[in-house]
FIDO-718295 format. One record per residue: x, y, z of N, C-alpha, C, O, CB in turn. Coordinates in Angstrom, 2 decimals. Glycine has a CB too. Example, Ala and Ser with C-alpha at 12.3 -4.5 7.8 and 13.67 -1.06 7.14 Angstrom:
+---------+---------+---------+---------+----------+---------+---------+---------+---------+---------+---------+---------+---------+----------+---------+
:  n.east : n.north :    n.up : ca.east : ca.north :   ca.up :  c.east : c.north :    c.up :  o.east : o.north :    o.up : cb.east : cb.north :   cb.up :
+---------+---------+---------+---------+----------+---------+---------+---------+---------+---------+---------+---------+---------+----------+---------+
:   13.19 :   -5.69 :    7.80 :   12.30 :    -4.50 :    7.80 :   13.20 :   -3.30 :    7.80 :   14.24 :   -3.32 :    8.46 :   11.31 :    -4.47 :    9.05 :
:   12.85 :   -2.25 :    7.08 :   13.67 :    -1.06 :    7.14 :   12.90 :    0.03 :    7.87 :   13.41 :    1.14 :    8.04 :   14.08 :    -0.60 :    5.72 :
+---------+---------+---------+---------+----------+---------+---------+---------+---------+---------+---------+---------+---------+----------+---------+
This chain:
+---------+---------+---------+---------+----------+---------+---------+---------+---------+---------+---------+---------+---------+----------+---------+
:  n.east : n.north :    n.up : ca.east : ca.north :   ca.up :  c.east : c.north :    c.up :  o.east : o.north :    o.up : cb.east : cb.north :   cb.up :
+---------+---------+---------+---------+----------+---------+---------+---------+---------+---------+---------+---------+---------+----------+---------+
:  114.11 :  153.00 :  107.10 :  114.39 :   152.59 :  108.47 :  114.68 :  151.10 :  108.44 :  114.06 :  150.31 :  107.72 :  113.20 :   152.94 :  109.43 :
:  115.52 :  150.82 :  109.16 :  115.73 :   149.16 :  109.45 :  115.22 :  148.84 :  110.07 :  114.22 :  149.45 :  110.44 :  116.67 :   148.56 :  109.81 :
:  115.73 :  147.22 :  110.77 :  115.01 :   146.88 :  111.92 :  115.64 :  146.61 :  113.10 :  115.17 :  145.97 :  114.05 :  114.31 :   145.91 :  111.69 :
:  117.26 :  147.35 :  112.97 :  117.70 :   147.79 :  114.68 :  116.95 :  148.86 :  114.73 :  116.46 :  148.94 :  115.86 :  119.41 :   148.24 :  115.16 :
:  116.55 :  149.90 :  113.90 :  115.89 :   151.39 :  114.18 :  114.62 :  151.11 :  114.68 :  114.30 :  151.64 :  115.74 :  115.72 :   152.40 :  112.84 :
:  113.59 :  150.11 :  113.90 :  112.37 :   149.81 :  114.21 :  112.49 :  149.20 :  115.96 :  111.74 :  149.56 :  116.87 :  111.82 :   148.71 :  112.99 :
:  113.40 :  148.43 :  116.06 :  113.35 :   147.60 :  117.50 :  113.85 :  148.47 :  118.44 :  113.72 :  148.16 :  119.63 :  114.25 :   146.22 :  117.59 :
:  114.66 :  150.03 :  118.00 :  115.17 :   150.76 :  119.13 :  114.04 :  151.65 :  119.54 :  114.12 :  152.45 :  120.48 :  116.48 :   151.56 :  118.80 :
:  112.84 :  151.46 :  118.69 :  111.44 :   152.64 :  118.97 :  110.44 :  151.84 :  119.73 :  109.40 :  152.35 :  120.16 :  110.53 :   153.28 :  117.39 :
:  110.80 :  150.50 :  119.91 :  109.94 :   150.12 :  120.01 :  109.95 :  150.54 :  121.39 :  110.85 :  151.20 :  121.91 :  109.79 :   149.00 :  119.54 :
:  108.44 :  149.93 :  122.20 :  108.34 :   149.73 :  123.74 :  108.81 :  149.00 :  125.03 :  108.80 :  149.34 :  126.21 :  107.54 :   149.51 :  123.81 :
:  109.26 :  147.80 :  124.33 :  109.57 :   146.97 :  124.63 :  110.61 :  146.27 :  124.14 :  110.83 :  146.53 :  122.95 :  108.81 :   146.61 :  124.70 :
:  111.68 :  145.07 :  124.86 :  112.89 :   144.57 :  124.14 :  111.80 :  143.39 :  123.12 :  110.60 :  143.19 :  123.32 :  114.37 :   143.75 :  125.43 :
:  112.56 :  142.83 :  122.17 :  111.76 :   141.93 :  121.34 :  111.61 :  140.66 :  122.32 :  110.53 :  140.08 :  122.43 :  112.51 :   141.58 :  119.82 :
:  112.92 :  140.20 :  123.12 :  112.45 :   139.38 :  123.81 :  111.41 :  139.01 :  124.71 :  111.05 :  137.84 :  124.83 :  113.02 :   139.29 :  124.12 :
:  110.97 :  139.83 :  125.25 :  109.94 :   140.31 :  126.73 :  108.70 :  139.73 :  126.42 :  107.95 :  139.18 :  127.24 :  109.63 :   142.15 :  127.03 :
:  108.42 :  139.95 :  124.69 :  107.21 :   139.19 :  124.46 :  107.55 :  138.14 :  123.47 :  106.46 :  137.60 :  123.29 :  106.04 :   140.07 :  123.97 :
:  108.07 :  137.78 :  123.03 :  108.76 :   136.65 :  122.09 :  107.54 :  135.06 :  122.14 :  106.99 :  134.38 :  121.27 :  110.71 :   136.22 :  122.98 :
:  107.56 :  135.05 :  123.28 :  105.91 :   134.12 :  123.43 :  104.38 :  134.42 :  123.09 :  103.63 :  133.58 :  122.61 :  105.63 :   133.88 :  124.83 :
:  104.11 :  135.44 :  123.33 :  102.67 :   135.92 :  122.75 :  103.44 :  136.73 :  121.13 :  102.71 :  137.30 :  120.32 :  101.64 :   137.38 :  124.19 :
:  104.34 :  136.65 :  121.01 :  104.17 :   137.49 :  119.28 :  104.47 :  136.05 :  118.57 :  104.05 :  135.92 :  117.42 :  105.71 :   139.14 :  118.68 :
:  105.07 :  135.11 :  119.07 :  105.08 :   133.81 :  118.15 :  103.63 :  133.21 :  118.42 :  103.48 :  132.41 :  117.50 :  106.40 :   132.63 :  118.58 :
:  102.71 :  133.18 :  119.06 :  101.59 :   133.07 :  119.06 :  100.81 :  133.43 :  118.47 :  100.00 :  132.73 :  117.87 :  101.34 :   133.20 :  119.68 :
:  100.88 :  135.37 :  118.47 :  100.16 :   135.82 :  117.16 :  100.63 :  135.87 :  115.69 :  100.06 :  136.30 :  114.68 :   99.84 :   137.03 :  117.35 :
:  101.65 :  135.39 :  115.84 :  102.30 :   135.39 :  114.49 :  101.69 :  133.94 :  113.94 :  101.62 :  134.02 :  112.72 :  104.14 :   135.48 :  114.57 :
:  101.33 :  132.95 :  114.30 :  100.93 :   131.46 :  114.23 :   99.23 :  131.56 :  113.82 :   98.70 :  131.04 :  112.83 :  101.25 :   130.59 :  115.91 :
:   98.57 :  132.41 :  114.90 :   97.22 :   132.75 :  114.75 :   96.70 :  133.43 :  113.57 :   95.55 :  133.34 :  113.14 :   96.90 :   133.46 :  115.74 :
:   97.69 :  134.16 :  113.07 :   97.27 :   135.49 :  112.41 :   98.12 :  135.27 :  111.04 :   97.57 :  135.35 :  109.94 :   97.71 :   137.02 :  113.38 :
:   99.12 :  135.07 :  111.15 :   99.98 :   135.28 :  109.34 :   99.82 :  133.95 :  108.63 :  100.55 :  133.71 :  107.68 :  102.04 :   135.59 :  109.34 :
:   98.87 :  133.02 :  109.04 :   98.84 :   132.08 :  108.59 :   99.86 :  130.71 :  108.08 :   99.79 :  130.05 :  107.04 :   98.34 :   132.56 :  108.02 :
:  101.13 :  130.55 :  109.67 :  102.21 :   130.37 :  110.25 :  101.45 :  128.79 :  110.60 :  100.50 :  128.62 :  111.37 :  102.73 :   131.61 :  111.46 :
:  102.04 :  127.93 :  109.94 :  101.63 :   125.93 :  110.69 :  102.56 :  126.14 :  111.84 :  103.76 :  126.40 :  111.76 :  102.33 :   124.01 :  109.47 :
:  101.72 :  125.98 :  113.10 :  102.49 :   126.06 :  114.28 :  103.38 :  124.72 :  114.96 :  104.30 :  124.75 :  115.78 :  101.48 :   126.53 :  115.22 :
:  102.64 :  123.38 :  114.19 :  103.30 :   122.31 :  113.70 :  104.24 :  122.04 :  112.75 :  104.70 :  120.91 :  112.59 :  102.65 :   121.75 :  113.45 :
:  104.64 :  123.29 :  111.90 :  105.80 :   122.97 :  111.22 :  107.25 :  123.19 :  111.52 :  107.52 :  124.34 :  111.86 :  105.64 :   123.46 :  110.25 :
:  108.19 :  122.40 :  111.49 :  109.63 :   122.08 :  111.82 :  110.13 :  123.81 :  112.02 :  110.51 :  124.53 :  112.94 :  110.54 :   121.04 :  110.35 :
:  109.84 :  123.93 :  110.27 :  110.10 :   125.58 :  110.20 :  109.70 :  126.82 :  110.99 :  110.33 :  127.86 :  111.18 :  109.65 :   125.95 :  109.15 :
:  108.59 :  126.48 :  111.36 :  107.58 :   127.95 :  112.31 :  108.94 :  128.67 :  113.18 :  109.32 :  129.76 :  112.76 :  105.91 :   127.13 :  113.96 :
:  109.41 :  128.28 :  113.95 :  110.60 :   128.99 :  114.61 :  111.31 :  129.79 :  113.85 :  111.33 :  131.00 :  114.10 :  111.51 :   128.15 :  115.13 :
:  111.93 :  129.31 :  112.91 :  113.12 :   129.86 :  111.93 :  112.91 :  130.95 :  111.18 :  113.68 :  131.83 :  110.82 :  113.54 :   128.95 :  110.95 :
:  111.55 :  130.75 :  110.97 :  110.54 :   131.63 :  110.01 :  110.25 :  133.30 :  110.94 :  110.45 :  134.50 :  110.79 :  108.73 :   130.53 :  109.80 :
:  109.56 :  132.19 :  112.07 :  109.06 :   133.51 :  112.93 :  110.44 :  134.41 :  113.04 :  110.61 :  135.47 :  112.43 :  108.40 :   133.05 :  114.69 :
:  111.41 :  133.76 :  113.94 :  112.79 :   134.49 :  113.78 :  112.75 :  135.43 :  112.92 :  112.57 :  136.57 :  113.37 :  113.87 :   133.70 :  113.39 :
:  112.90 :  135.26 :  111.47 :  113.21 :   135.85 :  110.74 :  112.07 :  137.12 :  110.23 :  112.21 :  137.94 :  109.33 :  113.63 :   134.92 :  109.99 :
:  110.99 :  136.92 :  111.11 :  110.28 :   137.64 :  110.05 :  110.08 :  138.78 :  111.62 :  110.10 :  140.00 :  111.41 :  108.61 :   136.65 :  108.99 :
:  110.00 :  138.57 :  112.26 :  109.43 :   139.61 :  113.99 :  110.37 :  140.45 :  113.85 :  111.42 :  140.33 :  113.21 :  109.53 :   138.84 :  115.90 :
:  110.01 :  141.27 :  114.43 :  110.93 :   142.76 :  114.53 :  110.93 :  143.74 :  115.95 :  111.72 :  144.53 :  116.47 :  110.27 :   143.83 :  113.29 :
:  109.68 :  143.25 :  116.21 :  109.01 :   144.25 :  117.35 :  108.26 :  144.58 :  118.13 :  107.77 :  145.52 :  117.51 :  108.79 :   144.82 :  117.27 :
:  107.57 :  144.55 :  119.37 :  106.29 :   144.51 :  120.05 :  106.04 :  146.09 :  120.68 :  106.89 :  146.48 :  121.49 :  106.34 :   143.27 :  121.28 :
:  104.97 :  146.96 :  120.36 :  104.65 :   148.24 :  120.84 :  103.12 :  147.52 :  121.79 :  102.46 :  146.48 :  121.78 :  104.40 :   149.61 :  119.34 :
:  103.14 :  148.81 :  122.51 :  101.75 :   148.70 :  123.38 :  100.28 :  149.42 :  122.82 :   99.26 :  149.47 :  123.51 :  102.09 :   149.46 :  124.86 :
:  100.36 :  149.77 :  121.92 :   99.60 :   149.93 :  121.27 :   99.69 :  150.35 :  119.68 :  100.82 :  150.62 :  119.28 :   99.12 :   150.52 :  121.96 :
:   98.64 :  150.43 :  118.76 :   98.77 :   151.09 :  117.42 :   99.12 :  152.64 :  117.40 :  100.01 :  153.03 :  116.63 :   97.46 :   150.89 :  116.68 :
:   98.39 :  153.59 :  118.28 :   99.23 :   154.78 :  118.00 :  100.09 :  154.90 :  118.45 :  100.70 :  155.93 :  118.15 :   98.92 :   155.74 :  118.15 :
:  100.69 :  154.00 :  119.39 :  102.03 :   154.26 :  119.77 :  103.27 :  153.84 :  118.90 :  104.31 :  154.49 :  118.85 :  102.16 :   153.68 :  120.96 :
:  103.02 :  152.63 :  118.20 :  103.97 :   152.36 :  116.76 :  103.65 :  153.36 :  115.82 :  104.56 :  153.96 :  115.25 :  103.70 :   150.87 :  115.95 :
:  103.02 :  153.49 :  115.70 :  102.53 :   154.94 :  114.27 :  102.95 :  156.28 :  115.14 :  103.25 :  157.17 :  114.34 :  100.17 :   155.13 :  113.71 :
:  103.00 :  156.50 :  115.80 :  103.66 :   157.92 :  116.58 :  104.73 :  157.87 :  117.03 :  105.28 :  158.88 :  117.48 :  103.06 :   158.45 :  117.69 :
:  105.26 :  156.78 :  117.02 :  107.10 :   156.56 :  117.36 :  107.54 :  156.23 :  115.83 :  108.75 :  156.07 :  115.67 :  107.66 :   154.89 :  118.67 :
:  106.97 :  156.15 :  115.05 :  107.36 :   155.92 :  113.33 :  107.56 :  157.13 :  112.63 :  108.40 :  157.47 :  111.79 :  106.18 :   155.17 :  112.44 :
:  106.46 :  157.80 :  113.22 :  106.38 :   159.34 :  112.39 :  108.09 :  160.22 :  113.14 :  109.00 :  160.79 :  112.53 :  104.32 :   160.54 :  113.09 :
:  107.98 :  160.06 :  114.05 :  109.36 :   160.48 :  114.91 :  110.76 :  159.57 :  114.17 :  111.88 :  160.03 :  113.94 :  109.10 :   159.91 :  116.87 :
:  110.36 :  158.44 :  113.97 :  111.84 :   157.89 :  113.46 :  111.83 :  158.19 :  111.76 :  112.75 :  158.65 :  111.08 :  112.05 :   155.94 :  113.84 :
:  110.97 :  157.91 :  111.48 :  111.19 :   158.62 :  109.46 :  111.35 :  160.52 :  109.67 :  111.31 :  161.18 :  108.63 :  108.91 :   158.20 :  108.02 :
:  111.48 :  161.09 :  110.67 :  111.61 :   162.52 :  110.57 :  110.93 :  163.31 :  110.37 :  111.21 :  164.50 :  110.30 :  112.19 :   162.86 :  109.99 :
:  109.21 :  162.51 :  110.14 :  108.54 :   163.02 :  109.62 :  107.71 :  164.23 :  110.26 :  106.93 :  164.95 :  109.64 :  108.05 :   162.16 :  109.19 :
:  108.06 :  164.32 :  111.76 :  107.61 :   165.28 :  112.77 :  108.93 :  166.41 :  112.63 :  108.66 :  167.61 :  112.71 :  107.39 :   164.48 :  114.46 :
:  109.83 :  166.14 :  112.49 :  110.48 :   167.36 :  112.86 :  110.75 :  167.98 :  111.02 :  110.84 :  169.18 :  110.73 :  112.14 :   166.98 :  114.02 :
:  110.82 :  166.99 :  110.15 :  110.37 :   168.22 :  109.09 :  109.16 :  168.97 :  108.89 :  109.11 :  169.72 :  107.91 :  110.44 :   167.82 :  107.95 :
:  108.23 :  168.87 :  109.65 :  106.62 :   168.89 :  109.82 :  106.91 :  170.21 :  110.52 :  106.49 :  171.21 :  109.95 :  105.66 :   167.49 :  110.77 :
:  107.72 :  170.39 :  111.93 :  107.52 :   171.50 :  112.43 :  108.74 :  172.35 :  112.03 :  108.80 :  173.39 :  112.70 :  107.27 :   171.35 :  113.81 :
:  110.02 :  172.16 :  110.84 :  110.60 :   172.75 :  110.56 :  110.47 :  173.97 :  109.58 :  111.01 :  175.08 :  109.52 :  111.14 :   172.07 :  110.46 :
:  108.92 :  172.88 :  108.38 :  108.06 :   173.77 :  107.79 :  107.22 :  174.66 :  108.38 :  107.20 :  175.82 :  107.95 :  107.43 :   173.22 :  107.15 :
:  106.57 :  174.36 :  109.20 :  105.66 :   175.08 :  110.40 :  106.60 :  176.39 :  110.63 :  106.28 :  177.46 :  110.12 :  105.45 :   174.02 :  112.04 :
:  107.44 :  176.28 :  111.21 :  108.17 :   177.45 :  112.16 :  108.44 :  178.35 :  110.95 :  107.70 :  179.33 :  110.89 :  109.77 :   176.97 :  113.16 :
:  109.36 :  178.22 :  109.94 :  109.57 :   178.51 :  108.69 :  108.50 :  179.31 :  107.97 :  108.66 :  180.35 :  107.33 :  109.80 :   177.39 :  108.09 :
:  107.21 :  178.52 :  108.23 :  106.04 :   179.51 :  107.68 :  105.33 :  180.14 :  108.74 :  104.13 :  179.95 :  108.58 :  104.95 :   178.78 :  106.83 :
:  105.56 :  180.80 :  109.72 :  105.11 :   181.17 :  110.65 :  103.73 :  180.48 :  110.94 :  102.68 :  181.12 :  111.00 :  105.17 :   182.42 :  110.54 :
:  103.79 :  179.31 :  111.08 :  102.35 :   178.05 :  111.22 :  102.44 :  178.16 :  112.74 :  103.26 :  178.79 :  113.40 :  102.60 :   175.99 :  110.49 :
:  101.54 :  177.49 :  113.08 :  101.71 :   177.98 :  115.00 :  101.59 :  176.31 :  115.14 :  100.74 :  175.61 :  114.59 :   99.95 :   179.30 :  116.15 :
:  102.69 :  175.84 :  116.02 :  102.65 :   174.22 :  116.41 :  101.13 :  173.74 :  116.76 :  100.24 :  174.49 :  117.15 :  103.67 :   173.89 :  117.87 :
:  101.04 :  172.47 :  116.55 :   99.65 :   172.41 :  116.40 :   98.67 :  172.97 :  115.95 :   97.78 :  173.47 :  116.64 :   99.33 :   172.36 :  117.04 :
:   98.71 :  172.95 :  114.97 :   97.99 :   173.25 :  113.55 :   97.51 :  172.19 :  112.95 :   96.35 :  172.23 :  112.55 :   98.82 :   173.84 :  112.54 :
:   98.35 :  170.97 :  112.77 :   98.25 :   170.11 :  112.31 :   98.07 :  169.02 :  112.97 :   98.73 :  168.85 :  113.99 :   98.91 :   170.12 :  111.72 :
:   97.01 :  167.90 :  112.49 :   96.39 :   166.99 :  113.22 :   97.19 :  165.84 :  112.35 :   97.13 :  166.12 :  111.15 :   94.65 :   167.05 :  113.28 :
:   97.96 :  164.59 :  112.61 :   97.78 :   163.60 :  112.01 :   96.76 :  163.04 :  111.32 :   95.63 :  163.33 :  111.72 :   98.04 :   163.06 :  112.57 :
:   96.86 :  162.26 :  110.35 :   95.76 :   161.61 :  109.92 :   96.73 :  160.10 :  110.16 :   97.62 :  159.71 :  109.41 :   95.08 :   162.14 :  108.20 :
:   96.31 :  159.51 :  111.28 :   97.00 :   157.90 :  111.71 :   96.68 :  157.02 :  110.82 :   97.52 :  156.44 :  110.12 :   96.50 :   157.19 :  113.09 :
:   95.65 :  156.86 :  110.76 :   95.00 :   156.10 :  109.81 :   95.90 :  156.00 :  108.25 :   96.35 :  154.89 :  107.94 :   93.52 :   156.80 :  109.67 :
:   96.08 :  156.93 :  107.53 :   96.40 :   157.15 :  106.46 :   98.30 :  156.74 :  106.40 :   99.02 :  156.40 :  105.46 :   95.81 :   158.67 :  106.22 :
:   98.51 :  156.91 :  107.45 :  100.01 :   156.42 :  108.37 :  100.24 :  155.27 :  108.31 :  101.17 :  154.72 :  107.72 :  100.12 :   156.58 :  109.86 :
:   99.06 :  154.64 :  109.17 :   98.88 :   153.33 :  109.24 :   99.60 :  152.37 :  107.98 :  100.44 :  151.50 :  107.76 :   97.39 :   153.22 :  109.31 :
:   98.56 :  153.26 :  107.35 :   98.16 :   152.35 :  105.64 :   99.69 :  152.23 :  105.34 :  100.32 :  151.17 :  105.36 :   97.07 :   153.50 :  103.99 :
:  100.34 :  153.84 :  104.99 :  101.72 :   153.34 :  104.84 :  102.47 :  152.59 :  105.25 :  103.10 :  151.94 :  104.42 :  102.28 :   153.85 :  104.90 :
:  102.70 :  152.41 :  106.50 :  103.10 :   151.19 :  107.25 :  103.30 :  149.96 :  106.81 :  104.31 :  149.28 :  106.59 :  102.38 :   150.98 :  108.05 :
:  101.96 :  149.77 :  106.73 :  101.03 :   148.08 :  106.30 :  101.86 :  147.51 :  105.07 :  102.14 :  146.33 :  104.85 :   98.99 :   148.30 :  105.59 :
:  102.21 :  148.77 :  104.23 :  103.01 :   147.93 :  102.64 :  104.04 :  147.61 :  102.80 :  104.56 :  146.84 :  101.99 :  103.27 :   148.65 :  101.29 :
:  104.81 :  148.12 :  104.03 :  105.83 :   147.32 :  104.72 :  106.15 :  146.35 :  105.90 :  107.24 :  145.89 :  106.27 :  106.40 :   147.98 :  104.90 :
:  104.91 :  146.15 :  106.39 :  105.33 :   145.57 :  107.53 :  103.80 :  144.87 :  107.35 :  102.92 :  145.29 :  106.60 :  105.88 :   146.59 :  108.96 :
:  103.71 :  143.49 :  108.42 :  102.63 :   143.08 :  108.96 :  102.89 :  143.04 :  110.17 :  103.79 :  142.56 :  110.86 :  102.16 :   142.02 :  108.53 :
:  101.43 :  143.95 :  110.42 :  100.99 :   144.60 :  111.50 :   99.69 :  143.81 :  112.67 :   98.46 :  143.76 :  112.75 :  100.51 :   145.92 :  110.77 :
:  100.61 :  143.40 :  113.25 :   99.27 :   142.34 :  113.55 :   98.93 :  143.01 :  115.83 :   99.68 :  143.26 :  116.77 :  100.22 :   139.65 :  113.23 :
:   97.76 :  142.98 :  115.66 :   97.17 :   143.56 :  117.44 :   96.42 :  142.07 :  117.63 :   95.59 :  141.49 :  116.93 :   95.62 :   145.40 :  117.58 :
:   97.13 :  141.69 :  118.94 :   96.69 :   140.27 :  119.48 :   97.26 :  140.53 :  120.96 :   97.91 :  141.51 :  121.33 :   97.45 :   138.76 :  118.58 :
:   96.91 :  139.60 :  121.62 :   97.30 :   139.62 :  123.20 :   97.44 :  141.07 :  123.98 :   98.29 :  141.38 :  124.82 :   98.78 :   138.91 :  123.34 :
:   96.64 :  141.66 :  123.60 :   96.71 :   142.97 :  124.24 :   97.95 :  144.08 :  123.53 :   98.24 :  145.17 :  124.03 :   97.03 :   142.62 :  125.90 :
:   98.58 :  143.50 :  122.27 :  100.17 :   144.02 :  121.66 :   99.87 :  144.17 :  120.50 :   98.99 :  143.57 :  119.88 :  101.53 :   143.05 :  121.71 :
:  100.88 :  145.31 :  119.98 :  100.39 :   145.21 :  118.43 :  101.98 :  144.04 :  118.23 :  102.62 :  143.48 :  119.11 :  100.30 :   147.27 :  117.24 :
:  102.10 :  144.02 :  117.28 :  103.61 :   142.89 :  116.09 :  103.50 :  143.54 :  115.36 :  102.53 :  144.04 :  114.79 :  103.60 :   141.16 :  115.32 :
:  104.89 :  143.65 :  115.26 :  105.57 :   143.73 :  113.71 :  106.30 :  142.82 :  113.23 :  107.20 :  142.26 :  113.87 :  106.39 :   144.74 :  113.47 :
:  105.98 :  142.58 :  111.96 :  106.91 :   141.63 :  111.19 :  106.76 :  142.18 :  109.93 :  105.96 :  142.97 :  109.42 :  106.58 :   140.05 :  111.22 :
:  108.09 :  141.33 :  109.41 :  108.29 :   141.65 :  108.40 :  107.30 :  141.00 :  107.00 :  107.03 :  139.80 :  106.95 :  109.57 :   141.44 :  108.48 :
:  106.91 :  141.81 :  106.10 :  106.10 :   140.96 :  105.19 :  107.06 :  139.27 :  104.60 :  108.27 :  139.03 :  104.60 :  105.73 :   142.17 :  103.72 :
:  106.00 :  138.51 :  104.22 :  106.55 :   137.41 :  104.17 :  106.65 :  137.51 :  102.52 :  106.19 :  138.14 :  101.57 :  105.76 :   136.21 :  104.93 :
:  107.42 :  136.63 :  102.80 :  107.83 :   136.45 :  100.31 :  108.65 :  137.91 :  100.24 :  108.50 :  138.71 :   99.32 :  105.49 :   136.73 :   98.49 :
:  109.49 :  138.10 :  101.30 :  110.23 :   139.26 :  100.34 :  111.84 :  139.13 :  101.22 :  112.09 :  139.12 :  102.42 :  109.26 :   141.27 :  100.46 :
:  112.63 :  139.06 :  100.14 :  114.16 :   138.91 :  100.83 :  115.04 :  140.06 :  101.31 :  116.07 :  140.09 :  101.98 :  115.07 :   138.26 :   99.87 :
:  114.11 :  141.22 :  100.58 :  114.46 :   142.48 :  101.22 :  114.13 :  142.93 :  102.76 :  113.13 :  142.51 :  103.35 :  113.87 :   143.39 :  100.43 :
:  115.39 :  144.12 :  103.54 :  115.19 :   144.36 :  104.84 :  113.80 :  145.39 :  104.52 :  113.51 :  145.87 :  103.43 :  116.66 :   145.03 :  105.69 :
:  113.16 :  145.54 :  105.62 :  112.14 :   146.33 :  105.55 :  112.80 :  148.05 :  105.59 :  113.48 :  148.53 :  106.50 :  111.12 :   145.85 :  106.82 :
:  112.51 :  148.54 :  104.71 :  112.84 :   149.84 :  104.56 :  111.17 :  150.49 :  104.57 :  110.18 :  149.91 :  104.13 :  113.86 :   150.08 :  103.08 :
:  111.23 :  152.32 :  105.41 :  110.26 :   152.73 :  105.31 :  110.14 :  153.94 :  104.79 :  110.43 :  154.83 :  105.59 :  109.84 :   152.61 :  106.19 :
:  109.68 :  154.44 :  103.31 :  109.73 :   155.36 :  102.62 :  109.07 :  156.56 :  102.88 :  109.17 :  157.50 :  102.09 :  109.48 :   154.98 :  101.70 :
+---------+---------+---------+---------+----------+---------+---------+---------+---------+---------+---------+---------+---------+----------+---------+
């Protein structure tokens, strides 16, 4: 997944919160909010603001496909929908090796991990 795909799931436009995610991005990724750079950086690294954690992890599982191959196997094996419980948590985790995931101001952030010149792809 990219990060027009990531920003089209999201909840919100990136702008709307662009002030509290450069905030938590300063607080939290360990961002000098005094440095020349902090802008350019943040720019480059934000992607996205959801209203909560299961709501980025349950709009993720929907954009990697991972729900509708889930119930394609289901139907296929005569499984009855809802059968299966997520495990978020374990979701989460996947997430995390791509993205920093940061919950501040009432929002979760996404950004992109820092030290890597690659787009965030999600496997």
């Amino acid at each position: 997944m990219n990060e027009q795909s990531l920003s089209r799931h999201a909840d919100v436009a990136p702008d709307r919160y662009r002030a509290s995610a450069l905030a938590a991005y300063t607080e939290h990724l360990d961002a000098d909010p005094g440095s020349p750079e902090v802008t350019e950086q943040f720019t480059e690294r934000y992607l996205a603001t959801y209203d909560s954690i299961e709501t980025f992890v349950g709009k993720q599982l929907y954009a990697l496909g991972w729900v509708d191959a889930i119930d394609e196997a289901f139907e296929q094996a005569g499984i009855p929908v809802g059968a299966l419980d997520w495990n978020l948590d374990a979701v989460l985790e996947h997430l995390e090796e791509t993205y920093e995931i940061v919950q501040a101001h009432a929002r979760v952030y996404i950004f992109r991990r820092g030290g890597t010149d690659t787009e965030p792809q999600l496997t």
